[in-house]
py3Dmol code that shows the C-alpha trace and the ligand (Angstrom):
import py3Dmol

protein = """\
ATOM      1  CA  UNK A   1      13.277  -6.475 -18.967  1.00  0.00           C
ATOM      2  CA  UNK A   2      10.043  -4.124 -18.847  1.00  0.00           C
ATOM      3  CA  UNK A   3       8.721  -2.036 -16.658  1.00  0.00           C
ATOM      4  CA  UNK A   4       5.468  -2.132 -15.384  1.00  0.00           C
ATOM      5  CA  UNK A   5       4.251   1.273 -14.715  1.00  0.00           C
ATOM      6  CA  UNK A   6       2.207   1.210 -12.029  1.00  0.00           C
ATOM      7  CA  UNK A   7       1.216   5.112 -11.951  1.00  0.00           C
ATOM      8  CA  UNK A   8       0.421   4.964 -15.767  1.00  0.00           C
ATOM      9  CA  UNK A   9      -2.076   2.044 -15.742  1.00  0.00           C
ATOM     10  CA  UNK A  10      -3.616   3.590 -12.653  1.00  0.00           C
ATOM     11  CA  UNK A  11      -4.408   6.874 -14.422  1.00  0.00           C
ATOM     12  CA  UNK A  12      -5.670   4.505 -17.185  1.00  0.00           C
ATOM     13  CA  UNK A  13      -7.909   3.164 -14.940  1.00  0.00           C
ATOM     14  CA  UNK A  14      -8.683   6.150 -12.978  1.00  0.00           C
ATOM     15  CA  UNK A  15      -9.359   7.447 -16.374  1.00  0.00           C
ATOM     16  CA  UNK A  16     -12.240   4.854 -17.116  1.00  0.00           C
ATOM     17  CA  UNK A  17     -13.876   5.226 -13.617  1.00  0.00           C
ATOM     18  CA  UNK A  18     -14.516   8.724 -14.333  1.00  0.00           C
ATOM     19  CA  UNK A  19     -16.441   7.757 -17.561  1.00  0.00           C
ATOM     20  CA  UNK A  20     -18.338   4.970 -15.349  1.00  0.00           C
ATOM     21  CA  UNK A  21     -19.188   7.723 -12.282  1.00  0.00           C
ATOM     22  CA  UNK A  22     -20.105   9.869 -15.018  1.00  0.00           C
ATOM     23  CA  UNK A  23     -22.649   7.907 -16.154  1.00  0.00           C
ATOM     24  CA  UNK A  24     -23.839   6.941 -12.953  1.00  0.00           C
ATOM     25  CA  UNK A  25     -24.563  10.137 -12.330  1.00  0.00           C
ATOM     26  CA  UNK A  26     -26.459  10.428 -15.131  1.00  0.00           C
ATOM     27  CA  UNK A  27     -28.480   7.434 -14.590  1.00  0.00           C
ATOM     28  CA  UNK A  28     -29.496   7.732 -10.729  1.00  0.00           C
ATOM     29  CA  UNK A  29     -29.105  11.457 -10.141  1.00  0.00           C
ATOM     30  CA  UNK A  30     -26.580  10.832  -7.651  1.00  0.00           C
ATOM     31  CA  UNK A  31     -22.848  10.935  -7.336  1.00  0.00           C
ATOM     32  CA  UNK A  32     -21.331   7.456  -5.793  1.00  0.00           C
ATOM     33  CA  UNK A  33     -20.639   7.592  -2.639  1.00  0.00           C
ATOM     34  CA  UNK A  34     -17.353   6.152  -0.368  1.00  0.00           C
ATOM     35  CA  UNK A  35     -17.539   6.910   3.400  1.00  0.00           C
ATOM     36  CA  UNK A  36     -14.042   6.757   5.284  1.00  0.00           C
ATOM     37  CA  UNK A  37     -13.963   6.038   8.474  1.00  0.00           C
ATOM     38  CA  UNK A  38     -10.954   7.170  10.835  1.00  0.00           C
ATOM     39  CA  UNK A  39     -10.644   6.640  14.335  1.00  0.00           C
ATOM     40  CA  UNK A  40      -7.338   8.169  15.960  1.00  0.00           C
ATOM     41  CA  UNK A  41      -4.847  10.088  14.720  1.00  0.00           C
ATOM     42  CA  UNK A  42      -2.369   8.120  13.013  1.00  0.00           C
ATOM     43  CA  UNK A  43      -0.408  10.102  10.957  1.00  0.00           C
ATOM     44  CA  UNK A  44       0.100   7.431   8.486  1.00  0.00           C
ATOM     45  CA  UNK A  45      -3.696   6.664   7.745  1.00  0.00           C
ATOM     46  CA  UNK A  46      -4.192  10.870   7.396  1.00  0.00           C
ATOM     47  CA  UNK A  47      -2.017  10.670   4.416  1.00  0.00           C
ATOM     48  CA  UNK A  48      -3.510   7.388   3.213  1.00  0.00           C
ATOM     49  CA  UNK A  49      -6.937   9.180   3.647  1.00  0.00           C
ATOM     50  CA  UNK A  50      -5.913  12.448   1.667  1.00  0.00           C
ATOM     51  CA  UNK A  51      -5.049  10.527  -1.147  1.00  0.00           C
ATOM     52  CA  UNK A  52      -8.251   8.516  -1.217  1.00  0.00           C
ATOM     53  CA  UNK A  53     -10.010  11.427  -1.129  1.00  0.00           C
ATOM     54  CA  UNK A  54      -8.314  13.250  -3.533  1.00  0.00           C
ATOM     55  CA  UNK A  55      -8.534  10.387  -5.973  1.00  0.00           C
ATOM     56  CA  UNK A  56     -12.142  10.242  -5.250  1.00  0.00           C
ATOM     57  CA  UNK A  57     -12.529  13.296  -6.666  1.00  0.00           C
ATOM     58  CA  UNK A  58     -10.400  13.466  -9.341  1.00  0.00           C
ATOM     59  CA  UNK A  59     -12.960  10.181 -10.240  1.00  0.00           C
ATOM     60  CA  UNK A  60     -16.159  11.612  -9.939  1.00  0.00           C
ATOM     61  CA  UNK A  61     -16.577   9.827  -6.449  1.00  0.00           C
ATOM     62  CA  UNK A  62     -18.463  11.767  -3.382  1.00  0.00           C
ATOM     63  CA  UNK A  63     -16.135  10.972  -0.001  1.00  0.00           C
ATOM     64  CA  UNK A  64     -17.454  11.618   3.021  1.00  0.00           C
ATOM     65  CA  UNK A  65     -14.676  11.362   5.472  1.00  0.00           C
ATOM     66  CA  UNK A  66     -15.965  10.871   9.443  1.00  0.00           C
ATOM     67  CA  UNK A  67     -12.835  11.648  11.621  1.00  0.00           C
ATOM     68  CA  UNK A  68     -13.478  10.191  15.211  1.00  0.00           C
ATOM     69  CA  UNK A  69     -11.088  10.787  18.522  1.00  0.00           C
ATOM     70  CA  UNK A  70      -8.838   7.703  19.408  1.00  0.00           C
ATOM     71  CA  UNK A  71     -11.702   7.836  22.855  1.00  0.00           C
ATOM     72  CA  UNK A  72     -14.578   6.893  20.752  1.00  0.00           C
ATOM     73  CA  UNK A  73     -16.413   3.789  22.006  1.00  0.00           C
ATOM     74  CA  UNK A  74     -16.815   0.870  20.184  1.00  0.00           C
ATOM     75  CA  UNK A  75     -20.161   0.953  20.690  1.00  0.00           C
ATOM     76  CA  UNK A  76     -20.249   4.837  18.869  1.00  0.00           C
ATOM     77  CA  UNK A  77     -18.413   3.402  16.288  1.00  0.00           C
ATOM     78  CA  UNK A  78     -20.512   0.615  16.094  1.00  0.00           C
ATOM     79  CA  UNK A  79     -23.686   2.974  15.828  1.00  0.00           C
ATOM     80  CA  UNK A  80     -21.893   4.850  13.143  1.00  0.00           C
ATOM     81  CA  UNK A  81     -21.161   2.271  10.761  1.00  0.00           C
ATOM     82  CA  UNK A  82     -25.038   1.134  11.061  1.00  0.00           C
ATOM     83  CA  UNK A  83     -25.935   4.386   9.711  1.00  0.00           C
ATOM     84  CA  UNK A  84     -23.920   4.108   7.109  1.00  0.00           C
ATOM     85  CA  UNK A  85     -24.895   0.564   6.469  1.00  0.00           C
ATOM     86  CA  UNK A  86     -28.313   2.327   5.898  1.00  0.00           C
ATOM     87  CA  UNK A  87     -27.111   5.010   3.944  1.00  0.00           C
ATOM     88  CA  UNK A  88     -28.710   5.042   0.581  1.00  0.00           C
ATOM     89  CA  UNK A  89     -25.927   7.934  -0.090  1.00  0.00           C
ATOM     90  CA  UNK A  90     -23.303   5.352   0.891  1.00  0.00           C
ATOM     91  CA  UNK A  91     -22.019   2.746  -2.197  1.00  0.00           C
ATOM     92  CA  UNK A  92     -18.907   1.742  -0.187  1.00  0.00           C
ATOM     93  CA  UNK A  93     -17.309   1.708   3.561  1.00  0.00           C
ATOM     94  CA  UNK A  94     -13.434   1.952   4.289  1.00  0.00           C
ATOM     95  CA  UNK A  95     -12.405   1.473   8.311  1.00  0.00           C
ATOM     96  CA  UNK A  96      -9.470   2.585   8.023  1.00  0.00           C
ATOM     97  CA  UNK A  97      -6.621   0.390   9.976  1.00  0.00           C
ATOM     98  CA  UNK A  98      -4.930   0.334  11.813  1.00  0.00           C
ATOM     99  CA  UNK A  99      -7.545   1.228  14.537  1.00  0.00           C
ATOM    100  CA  UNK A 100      -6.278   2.015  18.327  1.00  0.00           C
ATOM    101  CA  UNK A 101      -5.759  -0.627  20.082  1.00  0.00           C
ATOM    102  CA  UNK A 102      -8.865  -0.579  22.242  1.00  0.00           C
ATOM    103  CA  UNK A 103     -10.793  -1.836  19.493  1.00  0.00           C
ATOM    104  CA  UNK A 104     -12.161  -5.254  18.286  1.00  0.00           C
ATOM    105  CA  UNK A 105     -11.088  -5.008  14.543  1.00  0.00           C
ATOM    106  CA  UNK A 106     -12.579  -7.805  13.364  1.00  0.00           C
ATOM    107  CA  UNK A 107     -16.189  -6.754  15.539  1.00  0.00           C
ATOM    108  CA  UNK A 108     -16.203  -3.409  13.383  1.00  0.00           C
ATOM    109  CA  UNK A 109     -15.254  -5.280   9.830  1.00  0.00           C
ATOM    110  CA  UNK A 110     -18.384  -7.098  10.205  1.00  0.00           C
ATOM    111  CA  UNK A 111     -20.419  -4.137  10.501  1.00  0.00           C
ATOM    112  CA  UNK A 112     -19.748  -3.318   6.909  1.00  0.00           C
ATOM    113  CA  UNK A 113     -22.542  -5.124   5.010  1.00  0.00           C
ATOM    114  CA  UNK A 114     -20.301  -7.190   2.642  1.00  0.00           C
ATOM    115  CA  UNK A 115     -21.821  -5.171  -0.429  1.00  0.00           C
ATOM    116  CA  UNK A 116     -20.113  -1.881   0.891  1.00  0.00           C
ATOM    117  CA  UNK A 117     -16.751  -2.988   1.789  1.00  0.00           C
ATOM    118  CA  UNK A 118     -14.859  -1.733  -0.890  1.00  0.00           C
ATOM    119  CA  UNK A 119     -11.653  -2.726   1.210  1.00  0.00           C
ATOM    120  CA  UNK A 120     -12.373  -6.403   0.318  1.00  0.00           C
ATOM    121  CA  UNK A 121     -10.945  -7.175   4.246  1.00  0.00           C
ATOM    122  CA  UNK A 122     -14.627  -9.021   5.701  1.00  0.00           C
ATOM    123  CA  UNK A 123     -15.042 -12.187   6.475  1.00  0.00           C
ATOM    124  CA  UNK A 124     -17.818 -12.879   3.919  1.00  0.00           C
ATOM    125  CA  UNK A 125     -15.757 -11.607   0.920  1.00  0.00           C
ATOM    126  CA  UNK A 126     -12.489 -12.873   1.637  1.00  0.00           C
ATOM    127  CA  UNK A 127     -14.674 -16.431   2.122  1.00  0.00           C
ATOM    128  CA  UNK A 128     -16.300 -15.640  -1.188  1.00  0.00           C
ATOM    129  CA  UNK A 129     -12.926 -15.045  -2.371  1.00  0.00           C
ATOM    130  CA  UNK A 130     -11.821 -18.480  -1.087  1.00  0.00           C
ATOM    131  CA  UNK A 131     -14.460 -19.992  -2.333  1.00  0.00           C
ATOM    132  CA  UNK A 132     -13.745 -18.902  -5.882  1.00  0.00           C
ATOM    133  CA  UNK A 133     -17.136 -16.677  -6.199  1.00  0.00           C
ATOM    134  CA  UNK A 134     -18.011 -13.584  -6.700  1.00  0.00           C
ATOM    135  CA  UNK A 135     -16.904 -11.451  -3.865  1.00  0.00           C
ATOM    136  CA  UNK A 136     -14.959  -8.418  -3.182  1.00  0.00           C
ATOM    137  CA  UNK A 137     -11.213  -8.571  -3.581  1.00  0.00           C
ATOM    138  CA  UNK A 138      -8.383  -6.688  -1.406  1.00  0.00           C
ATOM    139  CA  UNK A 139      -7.724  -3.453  -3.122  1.00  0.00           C
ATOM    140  CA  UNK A 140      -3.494  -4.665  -3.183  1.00  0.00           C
ATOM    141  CA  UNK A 141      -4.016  -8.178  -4.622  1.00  0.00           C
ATOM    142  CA  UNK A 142      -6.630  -6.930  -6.948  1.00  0.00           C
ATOM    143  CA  UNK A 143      -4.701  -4.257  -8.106  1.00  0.00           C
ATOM    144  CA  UNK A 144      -1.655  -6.243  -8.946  1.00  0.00           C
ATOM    145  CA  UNK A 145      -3.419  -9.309 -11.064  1.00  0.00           C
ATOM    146  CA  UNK A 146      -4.846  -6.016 -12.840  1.00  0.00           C
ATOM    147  CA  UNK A 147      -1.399  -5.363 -13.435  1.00  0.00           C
ATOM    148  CA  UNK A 148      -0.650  -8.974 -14.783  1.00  0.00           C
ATOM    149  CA  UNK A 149      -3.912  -8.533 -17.117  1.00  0.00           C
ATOM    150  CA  UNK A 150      -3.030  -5.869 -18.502  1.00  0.00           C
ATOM    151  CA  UNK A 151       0.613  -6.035 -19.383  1.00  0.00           C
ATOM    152  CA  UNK A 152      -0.326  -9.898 -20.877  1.00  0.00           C
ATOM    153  CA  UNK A 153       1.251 -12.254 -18.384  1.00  0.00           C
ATOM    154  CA  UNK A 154      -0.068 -15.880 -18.906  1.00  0.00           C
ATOM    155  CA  UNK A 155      -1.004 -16.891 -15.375  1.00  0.00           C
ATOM    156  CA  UNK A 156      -3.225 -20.630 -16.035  1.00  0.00           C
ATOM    157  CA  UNK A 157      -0.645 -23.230 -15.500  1.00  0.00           C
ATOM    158  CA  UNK A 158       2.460 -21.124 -14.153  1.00  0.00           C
ATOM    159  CA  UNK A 159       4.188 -21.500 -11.100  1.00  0.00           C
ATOM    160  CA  UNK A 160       3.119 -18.375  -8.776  1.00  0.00           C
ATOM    161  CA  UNK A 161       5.133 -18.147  -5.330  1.00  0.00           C
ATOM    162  CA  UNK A 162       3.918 -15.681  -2.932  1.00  0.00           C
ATOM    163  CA  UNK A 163       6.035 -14.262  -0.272  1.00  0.00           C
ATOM    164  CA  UNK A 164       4.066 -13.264   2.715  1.00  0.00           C
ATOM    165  CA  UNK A 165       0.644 -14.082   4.223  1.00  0.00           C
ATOM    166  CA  UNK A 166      -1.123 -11.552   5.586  1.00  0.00           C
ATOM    167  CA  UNK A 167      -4.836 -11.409   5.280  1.00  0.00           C
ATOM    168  CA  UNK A 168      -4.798  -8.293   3.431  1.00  0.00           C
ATOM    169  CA  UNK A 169      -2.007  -8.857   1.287  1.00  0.00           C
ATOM    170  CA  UNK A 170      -0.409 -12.411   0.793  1.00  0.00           C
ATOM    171  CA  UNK A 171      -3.509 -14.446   1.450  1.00  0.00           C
ATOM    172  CA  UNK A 172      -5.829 -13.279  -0.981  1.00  0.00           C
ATOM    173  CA  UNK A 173      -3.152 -13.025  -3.024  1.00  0.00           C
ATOM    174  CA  UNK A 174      -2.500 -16.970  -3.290  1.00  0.00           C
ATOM    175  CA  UNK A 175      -6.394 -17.240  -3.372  1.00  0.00           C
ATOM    176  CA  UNK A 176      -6.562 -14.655  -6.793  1.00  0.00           C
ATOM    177  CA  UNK A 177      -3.669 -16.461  -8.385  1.00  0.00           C
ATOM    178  CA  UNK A 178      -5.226 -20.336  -7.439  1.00  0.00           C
ATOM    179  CA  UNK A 179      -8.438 -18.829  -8.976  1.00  0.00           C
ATOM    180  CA  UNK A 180      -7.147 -17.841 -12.077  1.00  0.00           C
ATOM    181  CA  UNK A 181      -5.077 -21.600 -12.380  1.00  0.00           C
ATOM    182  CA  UNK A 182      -2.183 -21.094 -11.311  1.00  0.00           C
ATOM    183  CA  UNK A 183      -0.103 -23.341  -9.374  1.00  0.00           C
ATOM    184  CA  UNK A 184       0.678 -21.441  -6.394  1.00  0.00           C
ATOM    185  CA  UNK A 185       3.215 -21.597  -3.387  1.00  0.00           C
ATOM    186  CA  UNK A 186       2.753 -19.452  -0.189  1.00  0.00           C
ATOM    187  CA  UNK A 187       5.930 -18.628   1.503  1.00  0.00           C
ATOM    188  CA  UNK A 188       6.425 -16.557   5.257  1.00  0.00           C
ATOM    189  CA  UNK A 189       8.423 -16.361   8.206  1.00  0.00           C
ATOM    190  CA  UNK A 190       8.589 -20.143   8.935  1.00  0.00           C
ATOM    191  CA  UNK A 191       9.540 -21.105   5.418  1.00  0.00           C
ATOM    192  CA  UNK A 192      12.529 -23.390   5.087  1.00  0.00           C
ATOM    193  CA  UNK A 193      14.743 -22.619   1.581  1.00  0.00           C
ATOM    194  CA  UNK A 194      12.963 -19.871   0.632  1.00  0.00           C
ATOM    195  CA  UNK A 195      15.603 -19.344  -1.974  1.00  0.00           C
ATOM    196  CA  UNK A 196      14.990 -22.748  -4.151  1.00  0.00           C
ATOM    197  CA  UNK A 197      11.390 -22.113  -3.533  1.00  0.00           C
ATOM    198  CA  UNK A 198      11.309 -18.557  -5.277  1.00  0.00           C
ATOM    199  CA  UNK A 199      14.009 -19.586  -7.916  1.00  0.00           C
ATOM    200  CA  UNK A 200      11.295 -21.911  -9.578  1.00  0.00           C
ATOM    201  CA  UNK A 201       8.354 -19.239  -9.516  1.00  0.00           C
ATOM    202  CA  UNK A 202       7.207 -18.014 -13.062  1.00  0.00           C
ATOM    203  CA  UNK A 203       5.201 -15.297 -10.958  1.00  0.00           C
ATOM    204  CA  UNK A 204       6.650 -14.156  -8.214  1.00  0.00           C
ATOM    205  CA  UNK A 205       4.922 -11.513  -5.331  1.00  0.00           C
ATOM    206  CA  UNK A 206       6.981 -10.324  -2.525  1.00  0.00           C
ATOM    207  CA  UNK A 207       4.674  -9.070  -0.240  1.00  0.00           C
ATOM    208  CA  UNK A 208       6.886  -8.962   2.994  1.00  0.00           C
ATOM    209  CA  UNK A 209       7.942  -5.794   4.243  1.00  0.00           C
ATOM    210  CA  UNK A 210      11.856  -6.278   4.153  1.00  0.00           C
ATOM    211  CA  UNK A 211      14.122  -4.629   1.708  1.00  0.00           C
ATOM    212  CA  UNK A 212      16.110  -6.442  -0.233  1.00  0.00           C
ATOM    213  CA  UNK A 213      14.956  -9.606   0.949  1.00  0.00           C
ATOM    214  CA  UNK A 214      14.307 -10.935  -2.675  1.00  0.00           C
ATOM    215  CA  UNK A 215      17.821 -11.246  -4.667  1.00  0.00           C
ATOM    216  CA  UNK A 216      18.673 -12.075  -7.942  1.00  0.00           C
ATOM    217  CA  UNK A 217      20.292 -15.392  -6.960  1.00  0.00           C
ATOM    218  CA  UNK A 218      16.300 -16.090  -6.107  1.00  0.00           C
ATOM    219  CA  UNK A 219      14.826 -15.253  -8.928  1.00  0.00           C
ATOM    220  CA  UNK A 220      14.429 -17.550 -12.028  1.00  0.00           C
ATOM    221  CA  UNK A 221      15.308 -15.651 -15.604  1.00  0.00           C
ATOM    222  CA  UNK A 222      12.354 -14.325 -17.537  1.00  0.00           C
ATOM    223  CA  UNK A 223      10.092 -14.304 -14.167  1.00  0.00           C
ATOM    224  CA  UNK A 224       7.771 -11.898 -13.845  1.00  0.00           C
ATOM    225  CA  UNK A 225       8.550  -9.743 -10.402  1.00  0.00           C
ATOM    226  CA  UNK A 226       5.706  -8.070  -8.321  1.00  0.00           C
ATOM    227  CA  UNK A 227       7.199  -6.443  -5.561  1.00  0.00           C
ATOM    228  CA  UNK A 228       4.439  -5.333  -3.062  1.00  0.00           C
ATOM    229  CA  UNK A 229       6.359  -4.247  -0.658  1.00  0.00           C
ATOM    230  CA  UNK A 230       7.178  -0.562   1.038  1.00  0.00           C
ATOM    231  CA  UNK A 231       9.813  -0.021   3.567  1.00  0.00           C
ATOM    232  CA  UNK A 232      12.209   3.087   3.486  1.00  0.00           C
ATOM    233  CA  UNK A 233      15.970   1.880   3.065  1.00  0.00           C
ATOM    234  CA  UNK A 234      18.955   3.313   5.230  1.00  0.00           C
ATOM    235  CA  UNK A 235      18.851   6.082   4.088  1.00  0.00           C
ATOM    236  CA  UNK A 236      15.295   7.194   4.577  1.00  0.00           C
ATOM    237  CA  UNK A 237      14.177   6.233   0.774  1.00  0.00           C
ATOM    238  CA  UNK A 238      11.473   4.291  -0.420  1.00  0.00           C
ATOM    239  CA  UNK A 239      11.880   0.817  -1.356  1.00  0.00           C
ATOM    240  CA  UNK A 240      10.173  -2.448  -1.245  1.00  0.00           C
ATOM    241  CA  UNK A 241      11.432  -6.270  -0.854  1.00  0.00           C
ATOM    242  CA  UNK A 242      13.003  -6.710  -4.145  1.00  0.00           C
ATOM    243  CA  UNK A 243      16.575  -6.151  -5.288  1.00  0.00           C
ATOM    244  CA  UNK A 244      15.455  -4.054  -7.762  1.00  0.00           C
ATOM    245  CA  UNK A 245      18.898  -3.110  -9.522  1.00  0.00           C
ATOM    246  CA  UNK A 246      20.238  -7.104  -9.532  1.00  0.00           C
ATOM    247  CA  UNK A 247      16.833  -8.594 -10.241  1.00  0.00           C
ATOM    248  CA  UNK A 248      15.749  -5.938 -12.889  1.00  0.00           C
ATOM    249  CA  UNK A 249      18.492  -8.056 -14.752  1.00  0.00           C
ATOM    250  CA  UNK A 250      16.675 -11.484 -14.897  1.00  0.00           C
ATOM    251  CA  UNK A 251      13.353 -10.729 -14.757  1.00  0.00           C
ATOM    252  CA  UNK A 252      11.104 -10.322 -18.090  1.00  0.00           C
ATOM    253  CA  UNK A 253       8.492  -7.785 -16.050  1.00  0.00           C
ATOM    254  CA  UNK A 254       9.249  -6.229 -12.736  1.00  0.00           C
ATOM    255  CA  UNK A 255       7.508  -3.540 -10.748  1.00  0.00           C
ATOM    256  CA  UNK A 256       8.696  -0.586  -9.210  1.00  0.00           C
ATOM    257  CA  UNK A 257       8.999   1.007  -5.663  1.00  0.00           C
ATOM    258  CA  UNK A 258       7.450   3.534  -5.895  1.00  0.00           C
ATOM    259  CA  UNK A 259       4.983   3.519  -8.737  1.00  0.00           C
ATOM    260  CA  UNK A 260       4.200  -0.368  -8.945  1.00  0.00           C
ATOM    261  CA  UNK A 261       1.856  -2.013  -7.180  1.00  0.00           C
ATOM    262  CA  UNK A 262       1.467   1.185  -4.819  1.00  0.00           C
ATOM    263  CA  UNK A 263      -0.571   3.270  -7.209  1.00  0.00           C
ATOM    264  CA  UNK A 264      -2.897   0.341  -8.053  1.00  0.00           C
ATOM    265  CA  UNK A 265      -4.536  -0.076  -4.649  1.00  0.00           C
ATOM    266  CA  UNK A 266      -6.116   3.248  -4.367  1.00  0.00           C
ATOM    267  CA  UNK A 267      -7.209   2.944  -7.727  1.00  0.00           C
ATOM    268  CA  UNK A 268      -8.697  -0.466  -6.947  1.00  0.00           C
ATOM    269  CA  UNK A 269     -10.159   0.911  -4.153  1.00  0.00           C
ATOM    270  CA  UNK A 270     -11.998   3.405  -6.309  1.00  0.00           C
ATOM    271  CA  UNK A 271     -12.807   0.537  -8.410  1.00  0.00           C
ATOM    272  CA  UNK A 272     -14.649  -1.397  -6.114  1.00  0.00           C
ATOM    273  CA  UNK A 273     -16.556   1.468  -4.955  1.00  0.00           C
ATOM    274  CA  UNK A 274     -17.965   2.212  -8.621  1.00  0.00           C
ATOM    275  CA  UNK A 275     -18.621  -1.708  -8.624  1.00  0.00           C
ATOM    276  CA  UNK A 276     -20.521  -1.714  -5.604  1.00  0.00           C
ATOM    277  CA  UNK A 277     -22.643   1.306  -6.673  1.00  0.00           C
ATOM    278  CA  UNK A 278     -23.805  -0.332 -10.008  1.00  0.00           C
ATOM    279  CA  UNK A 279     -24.601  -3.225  -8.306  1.00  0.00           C
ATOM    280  CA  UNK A 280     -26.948  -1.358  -6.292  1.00  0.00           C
ATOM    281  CA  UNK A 281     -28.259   0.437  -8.608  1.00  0.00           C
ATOM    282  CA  UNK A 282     -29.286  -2.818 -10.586  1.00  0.00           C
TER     283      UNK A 282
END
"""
ligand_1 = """\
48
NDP
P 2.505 -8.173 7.445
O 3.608 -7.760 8.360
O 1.133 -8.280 7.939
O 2.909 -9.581 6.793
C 4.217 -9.867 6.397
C 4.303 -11.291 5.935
O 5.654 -11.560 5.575
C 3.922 -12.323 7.012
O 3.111 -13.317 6.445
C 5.268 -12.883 7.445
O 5.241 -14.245 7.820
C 6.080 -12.763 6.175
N 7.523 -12.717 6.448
C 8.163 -11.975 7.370
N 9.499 -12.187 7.301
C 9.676 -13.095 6.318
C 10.828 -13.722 5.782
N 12.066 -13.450 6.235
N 10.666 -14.603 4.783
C 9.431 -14.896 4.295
N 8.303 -14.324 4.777
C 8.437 -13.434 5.777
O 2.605 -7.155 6.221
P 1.510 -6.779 5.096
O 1.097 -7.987 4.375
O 0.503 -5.870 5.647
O 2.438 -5.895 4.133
C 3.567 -6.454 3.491
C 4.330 -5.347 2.796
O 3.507 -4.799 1.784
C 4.726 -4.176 3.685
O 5.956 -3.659 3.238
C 3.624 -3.172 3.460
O 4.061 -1.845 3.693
C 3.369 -3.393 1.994
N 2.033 -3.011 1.555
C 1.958 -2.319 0.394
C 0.757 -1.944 -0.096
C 0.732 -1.219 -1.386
O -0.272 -0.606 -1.708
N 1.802 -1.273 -2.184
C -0.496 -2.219 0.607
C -0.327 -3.046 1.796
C 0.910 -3.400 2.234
P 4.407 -14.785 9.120
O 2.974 -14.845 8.666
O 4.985 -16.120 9.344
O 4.657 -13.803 10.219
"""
view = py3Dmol.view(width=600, height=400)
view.addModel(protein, "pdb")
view.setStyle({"model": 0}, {"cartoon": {"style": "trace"}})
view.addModel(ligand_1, "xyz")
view.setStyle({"model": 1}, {"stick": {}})
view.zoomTo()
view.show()
């Protein structure tokens, strides 16, 4: 079995992003700019929202962080993500979610011209996703067929079974895997033998949010294991859906929780962001 390091290849790529900011810089006189929206005070998305920053600018990346009061209209927050729209300042847009429960999330998504959302979530690039063209990919999803680039895994031809199918997660996760040929499965709650369905999967992405739902007895040897998910176990510790200490035993590649997939989404969050900025610049 092998690892796959998660934290490493991030640093890798947070590595190359700097070089690419760098030389945006150069070019346009400008540093690239991400604006995070937050609306609320989830504790949660604070964390999430320190660490974006923080990678932003360990990357090179100006953040400019707009912290709204869980009463903000939606009409303010409306206004606000027009001016950001216009923003020549502004390469990406994150609303971060979840937003309070007043709001129309899917109203305020479409705000975000589709060449600044750097979260991949809007209509028009998940479409363009679907659609196998060239649009903005979910930072999670992205990240982790990164992952399967980069340590090798063949993906044309193989069986790919996807557990879970949330639009920012398992969806265009089955869509990334169909567009790079692979013959994919989409499993969730309503699924009947889950087990025989994951036991034949040459890829295989949990992407659930139960611990220890996937076990060994589901997992065919020499499968490569993505485990996407994050929960905390009795006992208060990190974990995600995978059996890691059974399945670690049949699997050729598995990822870690923490330090798998988790790493990768900020970093292909930064990623996007230094995507949509050369595009611009072009
Ligand atoms: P959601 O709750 O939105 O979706 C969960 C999916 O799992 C649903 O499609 C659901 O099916 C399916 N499901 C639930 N129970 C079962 C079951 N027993 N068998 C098969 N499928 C089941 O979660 P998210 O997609 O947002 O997140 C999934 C996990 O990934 C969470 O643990 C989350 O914390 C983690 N996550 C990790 C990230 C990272 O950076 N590492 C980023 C984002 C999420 P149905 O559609 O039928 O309800």
């Amino acid at each position: 079995m092998t690892l796959i390091d998660g934290k490493k290849t991030a640093a890798e790529i947070r590595l190359e992003l700097k070089g690419r900011a760098t030389a945006f810089e150069e070019k346009n006189g400008r540093r690239i700019g991400l604006a995070v929206v937050c609306i609320g005070d989830d504790p949660a998305s604070k964390v999430y929202i320190r660490n974006k920053v923080r990678a932003c600018e360990e990357v090179g990346i100006a953040s400019f962080v707009h912290a709204l009061p869980a009463e903000t209209t939606e009409a303010e927050a409306e206004t606000l993500l027009e001016t950001l729209a216009a923003d020549g300042a502004v390469d990406g847009i994150l609303l971060q979610l979840p937003l309070p429960a007043h709001f129309d999330e899917e109203k305020l998504l479409a705000k975000i011209p589709k060449e600044k959302d750097v979260d991949g979530f809007s209509a028009q690039n998940i479409g363009e996703i679907a659609l196998h063209r060239n649009g903005t990919a979910a930072c999670t999803p992205r990240g982790v067929m990164e992952l399967l680039r980069r340590y090798h895994v063949e993906i044309c031809g193989k069986h790919a079974v996807v557990v879970g199918r949330s639009n920012i997660v398992g969806r265009p996760m089955a869509l990334l895997l169909l567009n790079a040929d692979a013959t994919v499965t989409v499993c969730h709650s309503r699924t009947q033998d889950l087990k025989g369905i994951c036991a034949g999967a040459d890829i295989l992405v949990s992407a659930v949010g139960k611990p220890k739902l996937i076990t060994a007895d589901m997992v065919k040897e020499g499968a490569v294991v993505i485990d996407v998910g994050m929960n905390r176990d009795g006992e208060g510790k990190l974990c995600g859906d995978v059996d890691f200490e059974s399945v670690k035993e049949k699997a050729s590649l598995i990822t870690p929780v923490p330090g798998g997939v988790g790493p990768m989404t900020v970093a292909m969050l930064l990623s996007n962001t230094v995507d949509a900025a050369e595009r611009r610049s072009k």
